[in-house]
Backbone as XML, in Angstrom:
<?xml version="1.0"?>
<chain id="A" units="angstrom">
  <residue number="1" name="UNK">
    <atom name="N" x="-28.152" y="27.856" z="23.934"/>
    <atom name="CA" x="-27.534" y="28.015" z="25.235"/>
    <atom name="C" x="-27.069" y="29.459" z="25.439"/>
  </residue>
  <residue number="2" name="UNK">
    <atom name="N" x="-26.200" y="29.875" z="24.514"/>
    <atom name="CA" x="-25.975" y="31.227" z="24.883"/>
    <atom name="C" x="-27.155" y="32.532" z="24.393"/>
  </residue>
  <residue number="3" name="UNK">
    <atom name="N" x="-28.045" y="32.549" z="24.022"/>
    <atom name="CA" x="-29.021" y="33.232" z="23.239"/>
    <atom name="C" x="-30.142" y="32.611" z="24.681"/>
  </residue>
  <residue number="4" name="UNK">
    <atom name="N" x="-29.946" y="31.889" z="25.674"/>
    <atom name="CA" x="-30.589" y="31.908" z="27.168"/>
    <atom name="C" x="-29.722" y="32.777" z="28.157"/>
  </residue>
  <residue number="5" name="UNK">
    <atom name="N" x="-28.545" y="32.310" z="27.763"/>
    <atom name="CA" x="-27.692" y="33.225" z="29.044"/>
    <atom name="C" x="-27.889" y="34.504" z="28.483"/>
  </residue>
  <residue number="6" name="UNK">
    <atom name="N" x="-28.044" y="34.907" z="27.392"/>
    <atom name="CA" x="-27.984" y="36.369" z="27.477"/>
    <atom name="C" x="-29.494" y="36.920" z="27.875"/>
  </residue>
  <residue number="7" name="UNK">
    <atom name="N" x="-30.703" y="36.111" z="27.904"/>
    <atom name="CA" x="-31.822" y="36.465" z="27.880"/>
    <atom name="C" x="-32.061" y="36.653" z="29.661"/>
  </residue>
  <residue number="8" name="UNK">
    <atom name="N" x="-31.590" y="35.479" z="30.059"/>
    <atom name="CA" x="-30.677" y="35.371" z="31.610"/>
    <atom name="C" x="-30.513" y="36.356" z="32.431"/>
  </residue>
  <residue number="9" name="UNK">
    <atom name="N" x="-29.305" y="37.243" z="31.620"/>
    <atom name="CA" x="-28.747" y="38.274" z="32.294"/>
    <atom name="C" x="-29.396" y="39.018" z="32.745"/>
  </residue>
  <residue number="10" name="UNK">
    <atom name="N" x="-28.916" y="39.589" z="33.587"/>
    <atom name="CA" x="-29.695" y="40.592" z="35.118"/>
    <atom name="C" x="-28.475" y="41.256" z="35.392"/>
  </residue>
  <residue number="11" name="UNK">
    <atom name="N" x="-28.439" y="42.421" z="35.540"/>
    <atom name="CA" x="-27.653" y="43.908" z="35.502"/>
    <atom name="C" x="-27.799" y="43.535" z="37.177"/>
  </residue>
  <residue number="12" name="UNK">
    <atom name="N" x="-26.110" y="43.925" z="37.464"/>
    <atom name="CA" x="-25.738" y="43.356" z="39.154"/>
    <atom name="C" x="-25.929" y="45.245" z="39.772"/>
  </residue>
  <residue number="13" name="UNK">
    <atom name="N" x="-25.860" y="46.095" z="39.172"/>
    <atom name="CA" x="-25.839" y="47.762" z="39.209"/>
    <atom name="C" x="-24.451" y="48.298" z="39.742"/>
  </residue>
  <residue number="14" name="UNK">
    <atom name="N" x="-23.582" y="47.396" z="38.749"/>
    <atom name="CA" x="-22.488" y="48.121" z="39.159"/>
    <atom name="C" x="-22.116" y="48.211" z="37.004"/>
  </residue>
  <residue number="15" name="UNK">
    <atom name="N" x="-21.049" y="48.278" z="36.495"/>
    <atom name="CA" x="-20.708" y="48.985" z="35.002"/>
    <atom name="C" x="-20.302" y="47.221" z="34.929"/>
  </residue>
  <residue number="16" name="UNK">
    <atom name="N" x="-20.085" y="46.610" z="33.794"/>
    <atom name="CA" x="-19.295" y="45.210" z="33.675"/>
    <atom name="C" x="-18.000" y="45.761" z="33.245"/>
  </residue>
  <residue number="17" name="UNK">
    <atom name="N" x="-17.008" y="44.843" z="34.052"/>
    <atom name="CA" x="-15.659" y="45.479" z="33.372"/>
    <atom name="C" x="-15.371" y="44.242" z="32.204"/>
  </residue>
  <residue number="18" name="UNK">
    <atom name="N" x="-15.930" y="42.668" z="32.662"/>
    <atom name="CA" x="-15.824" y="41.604" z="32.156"/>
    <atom name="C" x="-16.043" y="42.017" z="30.763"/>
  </residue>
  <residue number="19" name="UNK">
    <atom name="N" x="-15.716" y="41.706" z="29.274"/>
    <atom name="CA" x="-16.011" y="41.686" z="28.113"/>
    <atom name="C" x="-17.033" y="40.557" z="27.785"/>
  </residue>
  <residue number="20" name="UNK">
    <atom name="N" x="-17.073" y="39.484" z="28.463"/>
    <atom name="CA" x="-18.190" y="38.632" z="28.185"/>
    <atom name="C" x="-19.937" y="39.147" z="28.922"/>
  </residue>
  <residue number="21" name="UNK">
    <atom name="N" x="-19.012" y="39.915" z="30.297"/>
    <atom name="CA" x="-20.473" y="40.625" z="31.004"/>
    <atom name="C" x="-21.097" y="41.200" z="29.773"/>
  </residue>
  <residue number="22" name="UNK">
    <atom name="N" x="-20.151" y="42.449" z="29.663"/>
    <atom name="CA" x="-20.564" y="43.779" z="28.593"/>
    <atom name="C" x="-21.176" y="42.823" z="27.332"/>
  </residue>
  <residue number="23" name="UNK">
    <atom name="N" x="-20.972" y="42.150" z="26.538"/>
    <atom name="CA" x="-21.567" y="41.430" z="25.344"/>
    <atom name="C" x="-22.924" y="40.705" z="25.370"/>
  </residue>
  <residue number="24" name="UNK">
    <atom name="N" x="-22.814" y="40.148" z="27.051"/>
    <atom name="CA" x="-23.971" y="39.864" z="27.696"/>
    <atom name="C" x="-25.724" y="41.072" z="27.616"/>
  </residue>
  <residue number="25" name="UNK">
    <atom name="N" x="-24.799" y="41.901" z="28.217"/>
    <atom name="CA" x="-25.522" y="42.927" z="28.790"/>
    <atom name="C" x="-25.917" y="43.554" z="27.470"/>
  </residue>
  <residue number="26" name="UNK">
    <atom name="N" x="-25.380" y="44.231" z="26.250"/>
    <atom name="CA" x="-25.594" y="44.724" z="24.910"/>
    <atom name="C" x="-26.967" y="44.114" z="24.366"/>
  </residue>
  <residue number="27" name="UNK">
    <atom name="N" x="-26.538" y="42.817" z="24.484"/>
    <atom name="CA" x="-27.338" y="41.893" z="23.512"/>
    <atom name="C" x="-29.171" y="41.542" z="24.110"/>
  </residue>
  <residue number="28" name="UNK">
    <atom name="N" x="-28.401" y="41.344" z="25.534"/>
    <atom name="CA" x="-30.029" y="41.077" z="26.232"/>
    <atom name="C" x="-30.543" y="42.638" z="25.914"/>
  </residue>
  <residue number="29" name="UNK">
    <atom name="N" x="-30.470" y="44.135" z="25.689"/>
    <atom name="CA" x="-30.875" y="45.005" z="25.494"/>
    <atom name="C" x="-31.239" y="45.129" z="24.313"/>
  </residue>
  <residue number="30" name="UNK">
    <atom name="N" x="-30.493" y="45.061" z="22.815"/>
    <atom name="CA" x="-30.860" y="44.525" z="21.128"/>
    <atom name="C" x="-32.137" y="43.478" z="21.187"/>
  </residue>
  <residue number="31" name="UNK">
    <atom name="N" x="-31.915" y="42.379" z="22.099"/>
    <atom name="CA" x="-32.924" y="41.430" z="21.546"/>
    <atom name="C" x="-34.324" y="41.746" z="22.598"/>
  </residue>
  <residue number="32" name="UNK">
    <atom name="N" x="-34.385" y="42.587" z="23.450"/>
    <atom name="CA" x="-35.637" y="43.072" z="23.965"/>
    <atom name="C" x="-36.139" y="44.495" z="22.406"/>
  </residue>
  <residue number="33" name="UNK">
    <atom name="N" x="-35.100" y="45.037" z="22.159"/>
    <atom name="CA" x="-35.600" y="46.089" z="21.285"/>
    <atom name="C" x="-35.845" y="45.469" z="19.609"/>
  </residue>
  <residue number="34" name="UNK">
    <atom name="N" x="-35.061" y="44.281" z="19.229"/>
    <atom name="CA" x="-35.378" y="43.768" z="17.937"/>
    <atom name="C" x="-35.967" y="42.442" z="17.901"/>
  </residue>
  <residue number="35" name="UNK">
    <atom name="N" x="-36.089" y="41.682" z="19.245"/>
    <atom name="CA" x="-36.582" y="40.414" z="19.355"/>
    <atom name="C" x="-35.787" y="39.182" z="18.658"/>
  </residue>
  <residue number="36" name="UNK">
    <atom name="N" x="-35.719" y="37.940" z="18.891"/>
    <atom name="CA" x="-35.397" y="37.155" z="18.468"/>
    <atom name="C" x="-34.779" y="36.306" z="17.608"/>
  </residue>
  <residue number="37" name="UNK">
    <atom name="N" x="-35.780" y="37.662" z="16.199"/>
    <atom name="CA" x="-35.747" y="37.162" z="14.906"/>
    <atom name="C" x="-34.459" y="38.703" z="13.694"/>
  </residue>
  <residue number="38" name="UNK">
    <atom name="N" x="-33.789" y="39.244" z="15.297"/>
    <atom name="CA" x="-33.065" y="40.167" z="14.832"/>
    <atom name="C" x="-31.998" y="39.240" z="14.386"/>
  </residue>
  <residue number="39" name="UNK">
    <atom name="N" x="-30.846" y="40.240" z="13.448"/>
    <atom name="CA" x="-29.925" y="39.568" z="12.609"/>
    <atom name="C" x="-28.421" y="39.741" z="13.887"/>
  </residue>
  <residue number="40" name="UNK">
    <atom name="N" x="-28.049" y="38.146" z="13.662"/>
    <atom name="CA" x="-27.239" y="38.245" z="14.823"/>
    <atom name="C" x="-25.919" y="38.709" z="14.770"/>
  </residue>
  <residue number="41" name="UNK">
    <atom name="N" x="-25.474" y="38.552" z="12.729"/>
    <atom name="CA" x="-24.143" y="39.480" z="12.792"/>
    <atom name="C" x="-24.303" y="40.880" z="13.153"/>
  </residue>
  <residue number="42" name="UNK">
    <atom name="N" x="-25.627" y="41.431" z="12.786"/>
    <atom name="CA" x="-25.779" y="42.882" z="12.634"/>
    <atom name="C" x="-25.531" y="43.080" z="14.522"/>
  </residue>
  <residue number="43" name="UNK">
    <atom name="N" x="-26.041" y="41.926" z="15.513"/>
    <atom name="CA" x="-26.198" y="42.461" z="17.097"/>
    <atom name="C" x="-24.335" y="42.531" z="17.325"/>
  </residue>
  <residue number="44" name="UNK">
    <atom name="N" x="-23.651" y="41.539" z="16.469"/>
    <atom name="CA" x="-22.084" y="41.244" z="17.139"/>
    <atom name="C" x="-21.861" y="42.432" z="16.534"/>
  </residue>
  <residue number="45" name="UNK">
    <atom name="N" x="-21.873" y="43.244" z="15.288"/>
    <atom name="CA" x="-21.417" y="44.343" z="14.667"/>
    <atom name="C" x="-21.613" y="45.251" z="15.933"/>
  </residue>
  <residue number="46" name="UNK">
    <atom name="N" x="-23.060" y="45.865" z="15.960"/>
    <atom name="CA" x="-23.188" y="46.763" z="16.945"/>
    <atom name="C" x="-22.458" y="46.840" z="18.534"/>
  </residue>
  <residue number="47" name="UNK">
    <atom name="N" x="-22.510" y="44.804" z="18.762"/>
    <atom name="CA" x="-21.871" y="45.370" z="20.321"/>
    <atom name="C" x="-20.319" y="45.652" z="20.095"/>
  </residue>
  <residue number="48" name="UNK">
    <atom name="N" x="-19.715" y="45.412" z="19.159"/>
    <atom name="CA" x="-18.271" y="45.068" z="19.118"/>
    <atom name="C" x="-18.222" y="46.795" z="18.852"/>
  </residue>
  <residue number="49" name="UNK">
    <atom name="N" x="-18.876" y="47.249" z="17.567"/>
    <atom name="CA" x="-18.745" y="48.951" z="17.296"/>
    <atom name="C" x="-18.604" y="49.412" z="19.456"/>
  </residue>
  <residue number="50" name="UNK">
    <atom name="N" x="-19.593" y="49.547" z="19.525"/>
    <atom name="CA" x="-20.044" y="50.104" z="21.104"/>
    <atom name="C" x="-19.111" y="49.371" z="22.498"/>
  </residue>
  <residue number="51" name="UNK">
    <atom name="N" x="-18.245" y="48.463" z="21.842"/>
    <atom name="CA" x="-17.197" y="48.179" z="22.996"/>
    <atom name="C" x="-16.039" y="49.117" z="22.785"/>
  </residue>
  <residue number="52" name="UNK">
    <atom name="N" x="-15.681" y="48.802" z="21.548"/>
    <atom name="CA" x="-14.809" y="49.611" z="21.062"/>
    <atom name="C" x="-14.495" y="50.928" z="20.756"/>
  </residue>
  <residue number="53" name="UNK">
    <atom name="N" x="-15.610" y="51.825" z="21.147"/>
    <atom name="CA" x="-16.026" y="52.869" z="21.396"/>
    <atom name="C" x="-15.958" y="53.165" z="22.586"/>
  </residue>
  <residue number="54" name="UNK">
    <atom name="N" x="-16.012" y="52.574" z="23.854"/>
    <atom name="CA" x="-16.410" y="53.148" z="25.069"/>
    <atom name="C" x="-14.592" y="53.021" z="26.047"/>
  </residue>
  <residue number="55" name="UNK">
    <atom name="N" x="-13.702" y="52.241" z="25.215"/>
    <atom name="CA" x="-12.142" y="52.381" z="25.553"/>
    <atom name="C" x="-12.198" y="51.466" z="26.562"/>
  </residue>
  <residue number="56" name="UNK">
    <atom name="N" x="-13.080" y="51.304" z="27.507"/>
    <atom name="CA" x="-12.969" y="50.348" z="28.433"/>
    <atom name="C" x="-12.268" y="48.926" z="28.017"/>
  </residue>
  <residue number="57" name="UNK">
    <atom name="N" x="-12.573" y="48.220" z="26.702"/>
    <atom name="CA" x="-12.018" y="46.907" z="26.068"/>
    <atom name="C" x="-10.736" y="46.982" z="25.083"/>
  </residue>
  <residue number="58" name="UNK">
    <atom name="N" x="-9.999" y="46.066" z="25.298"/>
    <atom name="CA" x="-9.075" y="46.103" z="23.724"/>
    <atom name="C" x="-9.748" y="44.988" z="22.798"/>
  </residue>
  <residue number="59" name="UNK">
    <atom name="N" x="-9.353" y="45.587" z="21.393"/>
    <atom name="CA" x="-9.343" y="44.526" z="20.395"/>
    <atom name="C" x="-9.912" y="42.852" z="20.930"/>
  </residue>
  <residue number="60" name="UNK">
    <atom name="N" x="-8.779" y="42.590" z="21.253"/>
    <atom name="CA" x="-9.111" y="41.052" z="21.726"/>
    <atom name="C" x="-9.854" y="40.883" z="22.443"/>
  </residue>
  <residue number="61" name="UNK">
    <atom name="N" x="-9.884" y="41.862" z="23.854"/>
    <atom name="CA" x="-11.139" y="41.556" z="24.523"/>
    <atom name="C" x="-12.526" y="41.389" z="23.741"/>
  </residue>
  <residue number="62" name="UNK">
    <atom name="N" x="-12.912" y="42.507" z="22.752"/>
    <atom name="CA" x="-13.768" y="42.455" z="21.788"/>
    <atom name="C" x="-13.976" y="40.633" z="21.063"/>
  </residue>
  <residue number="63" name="UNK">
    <atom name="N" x="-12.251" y="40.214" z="20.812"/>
    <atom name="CA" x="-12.685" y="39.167" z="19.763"/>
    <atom name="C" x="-13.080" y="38.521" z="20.823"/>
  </residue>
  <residue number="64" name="UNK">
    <atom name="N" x="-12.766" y="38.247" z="22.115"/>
    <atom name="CA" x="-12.652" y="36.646" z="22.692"/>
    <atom name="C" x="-14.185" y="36.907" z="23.549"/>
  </residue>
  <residue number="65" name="UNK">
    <atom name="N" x="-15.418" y="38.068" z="23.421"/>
    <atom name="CA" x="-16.420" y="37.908" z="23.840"/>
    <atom name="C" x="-17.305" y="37.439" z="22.554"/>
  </residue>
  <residue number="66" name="UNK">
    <atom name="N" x="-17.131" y="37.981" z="21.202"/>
    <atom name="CA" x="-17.931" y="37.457" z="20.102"/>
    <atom name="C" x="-17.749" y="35.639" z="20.223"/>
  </residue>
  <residue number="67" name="UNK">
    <atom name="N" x="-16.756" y="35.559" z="20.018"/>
    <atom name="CA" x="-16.573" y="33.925" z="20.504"/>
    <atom name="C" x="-17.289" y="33.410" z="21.539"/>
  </residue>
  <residue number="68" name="UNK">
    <atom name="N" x="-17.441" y="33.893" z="22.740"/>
    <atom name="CA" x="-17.737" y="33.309" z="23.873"/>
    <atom name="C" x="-19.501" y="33.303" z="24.133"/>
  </residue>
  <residue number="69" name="UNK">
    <atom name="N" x="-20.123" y="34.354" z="23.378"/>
    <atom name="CA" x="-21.261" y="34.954" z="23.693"/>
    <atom name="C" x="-22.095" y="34.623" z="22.884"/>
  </residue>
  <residue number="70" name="UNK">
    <atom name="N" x="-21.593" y="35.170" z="21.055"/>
    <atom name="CA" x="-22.439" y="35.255" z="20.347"/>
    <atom name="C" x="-23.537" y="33.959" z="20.018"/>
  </residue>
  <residue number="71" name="UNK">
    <atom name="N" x="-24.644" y="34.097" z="19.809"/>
    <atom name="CA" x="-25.955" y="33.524" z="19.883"/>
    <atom name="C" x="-25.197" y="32.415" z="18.071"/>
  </residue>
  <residue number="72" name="UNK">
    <atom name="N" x="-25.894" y="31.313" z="18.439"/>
    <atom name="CA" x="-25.921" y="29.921" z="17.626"/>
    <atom name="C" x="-23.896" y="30.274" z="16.306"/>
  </residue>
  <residue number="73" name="UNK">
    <atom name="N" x="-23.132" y="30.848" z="16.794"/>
    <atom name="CA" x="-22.012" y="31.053" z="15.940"/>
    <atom name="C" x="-21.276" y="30.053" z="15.350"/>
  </residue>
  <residue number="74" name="UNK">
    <atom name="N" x="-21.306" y="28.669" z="16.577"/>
    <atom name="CA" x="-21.071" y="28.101" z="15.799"/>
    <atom name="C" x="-21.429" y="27.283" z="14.405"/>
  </residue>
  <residue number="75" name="UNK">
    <atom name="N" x="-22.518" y="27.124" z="14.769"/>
    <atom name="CA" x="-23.571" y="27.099" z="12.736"/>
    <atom name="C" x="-23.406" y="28.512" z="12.129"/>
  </residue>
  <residue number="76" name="UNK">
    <atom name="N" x="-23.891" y="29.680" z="12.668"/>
    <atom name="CA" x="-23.864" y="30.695" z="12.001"/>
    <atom name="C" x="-22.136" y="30.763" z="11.041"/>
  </residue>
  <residue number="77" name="UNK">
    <atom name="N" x="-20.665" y="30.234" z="11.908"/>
    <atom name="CA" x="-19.881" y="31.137" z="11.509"/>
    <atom name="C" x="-19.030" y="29.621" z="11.557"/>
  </residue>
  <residue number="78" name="UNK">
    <atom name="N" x="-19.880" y="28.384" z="11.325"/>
    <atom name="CA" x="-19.263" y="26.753" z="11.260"/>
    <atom name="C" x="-17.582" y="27.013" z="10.215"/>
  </residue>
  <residue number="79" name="UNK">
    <atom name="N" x="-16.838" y="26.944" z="10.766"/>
    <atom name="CA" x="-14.879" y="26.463" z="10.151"/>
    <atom name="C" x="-14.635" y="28.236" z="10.064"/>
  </residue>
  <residue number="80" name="UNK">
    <atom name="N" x="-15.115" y="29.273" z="10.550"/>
    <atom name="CA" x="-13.971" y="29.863" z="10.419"/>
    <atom name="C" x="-14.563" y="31.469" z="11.311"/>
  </residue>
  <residue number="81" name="UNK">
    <atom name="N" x="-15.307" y="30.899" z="12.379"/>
    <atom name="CA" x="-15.698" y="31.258" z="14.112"/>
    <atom name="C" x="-14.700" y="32.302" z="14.399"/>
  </residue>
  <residue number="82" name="UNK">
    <atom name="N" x="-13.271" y="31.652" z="13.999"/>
    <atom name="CA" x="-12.107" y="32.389" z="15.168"/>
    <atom name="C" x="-11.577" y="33.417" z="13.920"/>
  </residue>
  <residue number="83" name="UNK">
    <atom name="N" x="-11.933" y="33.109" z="12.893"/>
    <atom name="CA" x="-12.124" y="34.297" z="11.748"/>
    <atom name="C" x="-12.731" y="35.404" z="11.946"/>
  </residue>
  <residue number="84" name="UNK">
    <atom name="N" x="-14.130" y="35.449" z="12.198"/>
    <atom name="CA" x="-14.993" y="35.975" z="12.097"/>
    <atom name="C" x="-15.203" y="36.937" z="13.104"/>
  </residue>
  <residue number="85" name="UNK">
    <atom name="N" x="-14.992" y="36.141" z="14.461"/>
    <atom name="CA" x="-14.545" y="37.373" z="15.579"/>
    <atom name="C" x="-13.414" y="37.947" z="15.734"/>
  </residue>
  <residue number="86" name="UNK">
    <atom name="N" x="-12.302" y="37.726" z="14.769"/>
    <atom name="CA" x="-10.947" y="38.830" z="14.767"/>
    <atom name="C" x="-11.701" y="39.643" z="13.859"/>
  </residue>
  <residue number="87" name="UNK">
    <atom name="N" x="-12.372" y="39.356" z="12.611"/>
    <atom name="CA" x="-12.168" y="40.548" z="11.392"/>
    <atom name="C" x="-13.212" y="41.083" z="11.983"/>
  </residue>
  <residue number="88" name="UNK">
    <atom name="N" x="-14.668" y="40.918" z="13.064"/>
    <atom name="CA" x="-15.501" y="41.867" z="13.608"/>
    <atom name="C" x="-14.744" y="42.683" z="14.607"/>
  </residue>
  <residue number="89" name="UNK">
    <atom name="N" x="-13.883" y="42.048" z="15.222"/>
    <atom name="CA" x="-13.405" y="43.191" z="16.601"/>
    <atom name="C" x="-12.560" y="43.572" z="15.526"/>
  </residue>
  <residue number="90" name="UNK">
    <atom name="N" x="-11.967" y="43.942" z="14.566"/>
    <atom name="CA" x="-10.514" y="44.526" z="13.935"/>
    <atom name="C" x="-11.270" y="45.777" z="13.118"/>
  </residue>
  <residue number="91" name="UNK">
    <atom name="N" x="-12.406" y="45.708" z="12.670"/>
    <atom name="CA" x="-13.192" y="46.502" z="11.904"/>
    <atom name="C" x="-13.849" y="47.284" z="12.931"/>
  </residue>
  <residue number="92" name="UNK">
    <atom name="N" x="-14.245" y="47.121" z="13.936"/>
    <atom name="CA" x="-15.251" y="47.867" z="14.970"/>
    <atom name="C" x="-13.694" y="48.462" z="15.968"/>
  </residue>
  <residue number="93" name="UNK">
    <atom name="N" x="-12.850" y="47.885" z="16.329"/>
    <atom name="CA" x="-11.688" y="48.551" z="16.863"/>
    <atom name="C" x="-11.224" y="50.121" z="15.578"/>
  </residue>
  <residue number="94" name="UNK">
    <atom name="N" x="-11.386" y="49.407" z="14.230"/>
    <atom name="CA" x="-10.969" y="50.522" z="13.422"/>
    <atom name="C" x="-11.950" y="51.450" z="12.996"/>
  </residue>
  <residue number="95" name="UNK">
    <atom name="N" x="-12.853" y="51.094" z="13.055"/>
    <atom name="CA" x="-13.962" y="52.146" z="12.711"/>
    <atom name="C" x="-13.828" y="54.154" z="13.518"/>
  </residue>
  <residue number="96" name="UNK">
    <atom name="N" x="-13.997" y="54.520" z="12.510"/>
    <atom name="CA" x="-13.295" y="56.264" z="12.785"/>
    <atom name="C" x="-14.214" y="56.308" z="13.747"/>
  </residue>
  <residue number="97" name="UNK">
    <atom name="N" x="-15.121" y="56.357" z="14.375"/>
    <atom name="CA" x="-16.115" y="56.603" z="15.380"/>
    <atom name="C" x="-15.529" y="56.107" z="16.554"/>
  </residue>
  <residue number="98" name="UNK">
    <atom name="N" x="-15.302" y="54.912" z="16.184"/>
    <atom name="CA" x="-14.352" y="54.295" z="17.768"/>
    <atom name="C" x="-13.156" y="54.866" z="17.757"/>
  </residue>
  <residue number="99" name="UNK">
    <atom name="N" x="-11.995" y="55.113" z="16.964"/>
    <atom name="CA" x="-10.724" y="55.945" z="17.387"/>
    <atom name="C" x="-11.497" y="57.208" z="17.826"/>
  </residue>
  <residue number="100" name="UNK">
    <atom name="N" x="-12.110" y="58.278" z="17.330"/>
    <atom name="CA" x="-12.609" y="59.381" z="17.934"/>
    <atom name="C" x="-12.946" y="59.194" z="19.292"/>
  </residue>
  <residue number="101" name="UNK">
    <atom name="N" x="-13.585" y="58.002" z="19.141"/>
    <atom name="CA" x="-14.384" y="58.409" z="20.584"/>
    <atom name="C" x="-13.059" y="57.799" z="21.627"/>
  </residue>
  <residue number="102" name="UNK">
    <atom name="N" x="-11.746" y="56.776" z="21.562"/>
    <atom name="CA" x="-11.312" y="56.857" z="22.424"/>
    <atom name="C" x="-10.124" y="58.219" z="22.355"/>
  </residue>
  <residue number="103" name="UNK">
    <atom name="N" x="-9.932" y="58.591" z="21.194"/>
    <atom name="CA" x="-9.021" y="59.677" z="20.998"/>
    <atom name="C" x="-9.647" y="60.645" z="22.539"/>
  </residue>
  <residue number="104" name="UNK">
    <atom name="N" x="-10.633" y="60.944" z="22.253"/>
    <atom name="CA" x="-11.549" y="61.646" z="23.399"/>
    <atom name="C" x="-11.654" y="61.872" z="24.645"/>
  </residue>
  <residue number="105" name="UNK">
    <atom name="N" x="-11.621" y="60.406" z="24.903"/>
    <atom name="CA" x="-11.542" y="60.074" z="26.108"/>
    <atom name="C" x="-10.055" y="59.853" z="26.814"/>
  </residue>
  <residue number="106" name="UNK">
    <atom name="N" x="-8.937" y="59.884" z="26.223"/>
    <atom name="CA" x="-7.788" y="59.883" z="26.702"/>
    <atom name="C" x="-7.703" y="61.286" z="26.583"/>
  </residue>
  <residue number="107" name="UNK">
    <atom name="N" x="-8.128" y="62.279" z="25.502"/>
    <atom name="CA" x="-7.837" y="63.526" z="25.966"/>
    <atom name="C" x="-8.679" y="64.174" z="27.180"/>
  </residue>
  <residue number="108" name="UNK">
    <atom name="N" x="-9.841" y="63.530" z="27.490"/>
    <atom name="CA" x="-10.333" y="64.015" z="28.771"/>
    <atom name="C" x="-9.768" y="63.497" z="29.878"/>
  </residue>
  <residue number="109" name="UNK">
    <atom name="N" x="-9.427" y="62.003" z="29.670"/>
    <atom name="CA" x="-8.610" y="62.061" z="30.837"/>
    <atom name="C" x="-7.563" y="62.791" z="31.324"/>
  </residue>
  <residue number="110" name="UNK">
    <atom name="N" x="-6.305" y="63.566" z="29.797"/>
    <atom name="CA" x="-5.504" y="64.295" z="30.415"/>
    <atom name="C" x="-6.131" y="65.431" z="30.748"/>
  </residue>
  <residue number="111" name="UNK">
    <atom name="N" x="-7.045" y="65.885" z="30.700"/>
    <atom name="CA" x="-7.672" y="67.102" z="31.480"/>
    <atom name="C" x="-8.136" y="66.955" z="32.460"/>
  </residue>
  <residue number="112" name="UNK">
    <atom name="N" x="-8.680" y="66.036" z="32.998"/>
    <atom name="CA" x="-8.800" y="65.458" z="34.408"/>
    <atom name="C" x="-7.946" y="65.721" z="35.359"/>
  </residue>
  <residue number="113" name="UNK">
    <atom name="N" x="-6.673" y="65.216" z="34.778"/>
    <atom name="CA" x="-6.055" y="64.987" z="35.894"/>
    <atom name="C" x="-5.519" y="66.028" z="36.468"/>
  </residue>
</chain>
């Protein structure tokens, strides 16, 4: 079911602010470039790294789209699901690439303004 909705998805041409859009949108792009038989922690790793990177999401937003989105999780991640998407969004929130990159972007915003 969800591994259709994401195949589903169709880009409306505006940015998703939704965290379930954005997880949507990641994944239907991974599984056109790795197909089907790609590894689905490795797709939640990458979108959660690349949410958490772009400042637009917090943490939780991160966990509560791996939950909502990710392709067959509950077999994949059966008794401990709500595990699995805190310690992926808590690791991809901490990852030095994602503080840099929002460190970044709050300092461009104060130059913006």
């Amino acid at each position: 079911m969800r591994l259709d909705s994401i195949k589903a998805y169709t880009a409306t041409g505006y940015e998703p602010i939704d965290p379930a859009q954005e997880y949507q949108r990641q994944a239907k792009r991974l599984f056109e470039r790795y197909g089907d038989k790609a590894d689905l922690s490795k797709i939640d790793w990458m979108i959660s790294l690349d949410m958490a990177k772009s400042a637009k999401f917090s943490q939780k937003d991160i966990e509560k789209a791996i939950q909502k989105c990710s392709p067959n999780i509950e077999s994949r991640k059966a008794g401990y699901l709500e595990d699995y998407a805190k310690r992926t969004a808590e690791k991809a929130w901490q990852a030095p690439e994602a503080v840099q990159n929002r460190q970044n972007k709050e300092i461009d915003k104060g130059i913006s303004r």
